[in-house]
Steps between C-alpha positions, in 0.01 A plus 500: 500500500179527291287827607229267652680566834212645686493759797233648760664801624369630876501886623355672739639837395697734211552212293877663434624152435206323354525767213874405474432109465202629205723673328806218506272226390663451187811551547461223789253307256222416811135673474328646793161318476345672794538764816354463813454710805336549818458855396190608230659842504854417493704725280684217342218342339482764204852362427307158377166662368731739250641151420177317418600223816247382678466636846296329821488709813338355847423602838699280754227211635556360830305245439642342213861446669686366192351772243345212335332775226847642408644165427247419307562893275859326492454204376229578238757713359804220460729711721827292559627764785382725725703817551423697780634940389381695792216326683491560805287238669608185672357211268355226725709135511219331310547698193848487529478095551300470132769690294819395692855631341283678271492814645744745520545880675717764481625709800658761589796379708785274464346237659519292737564900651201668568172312452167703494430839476704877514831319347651812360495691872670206655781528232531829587426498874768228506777703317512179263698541214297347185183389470338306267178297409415168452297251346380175657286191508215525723432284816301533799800677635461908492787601201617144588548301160783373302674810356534483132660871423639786618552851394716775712617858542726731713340704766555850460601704796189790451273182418137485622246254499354620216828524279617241581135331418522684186821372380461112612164533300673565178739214561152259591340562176779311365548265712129358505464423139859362490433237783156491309699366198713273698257253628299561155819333334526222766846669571399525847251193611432272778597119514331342780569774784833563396517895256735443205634793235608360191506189643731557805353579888441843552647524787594920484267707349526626136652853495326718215633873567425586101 
């Protein structure tokens, strides 16, 4: 893989893993050519400007359904995947339609187990035993897309939301740039509508617990 792979990263927040795909970008050998968010103020975006990536933020326009104007950031910028770290909006089918199997998202649940929001309490509330995160292809399905990877940890019996947040995060910020790397190597890659890795259906996720 030849650092030309290109990325537009979205967050709508801390930027906690956006700063962790930065940082990994050559050991992973793809670039982060630009950072977008439907937040001017989010947090996250210092995580680019410190890095000299160019950021677009924009205010969510019901009247341009497909966010024709951020496809257009995207593409001016060569990005060969989208990866969605923390944003927290719904993006509409039309966008999704114009980059399809090119954008991923990580989240924090082994999925198909708890889609949406609060995934930590229902762990807990559920007196589940491990949790993890994942990262997926997106569809028009909510947290809905081919599974690529998966990370996971025990559940500790004093666990909270938040600690158990806390530690999951840790585990993300390597998971992210190593499925990042993956489909940057055409080790994981689409044939048709059929997900292969290394050339062989992916039918179980990858486990990455490093």
């Amino acid at each position: 893989m030849s650092n030309s792979f290109k990325l537009c990263v979205f967050i709508s927040g801390s930027g906690s893993n956006l700063d962790s795909i930065i940082k990994k970008q050559a050991l992973h050998n793809y670039e982060v050519a630009l950072v977008v968010s439907n937040k001017a103020g989010a947090k996250g975006l210092d995580f680019a400007k410190n890095a000299s990536i160019p950021v677009f933020t924009f205010n969510w326009d019901n009247n341009d359904k497909d966010l024709t104007f951020v496809q257009n950031q995207i593409k001016q910028h060569g990005c060969d995947l989208i990866v969605l770290a923390g944003f927290m909006r719904i993006l509409p089918k039309g966008f999704i339609s114009a980059f399809e199997n090119k954008i991923i998202n990580i989240h924090p649940s082994l999925l198909p187990k708890y889609k949406g929001l609060h995934t930590h309490q229902q762990v807990i509330d559920n007196k589940d035993k491990i949790h993890g995160a994942s990262v997926h292809f997106v569809n028009a399905e909510l947290d809905g897309g081919k599974i690529i990877t998966q990370t996971s940890i025990a559940v500790e019996n004093n666990d909270t939301a938040e600690t158990l947040g806390a530690r999951l995060l840790f585990r993300e910020h390597s998971l992210l740039p190593h499925t990042i790397a993956l489909i940057g190597q055409n080790r994981v890659q689409w044939q048709t509508n059929t997900l292969y890795f290394d050339h062989n259906k992916l039918i179980n996720p990858i486990i990455f617990n490093d």
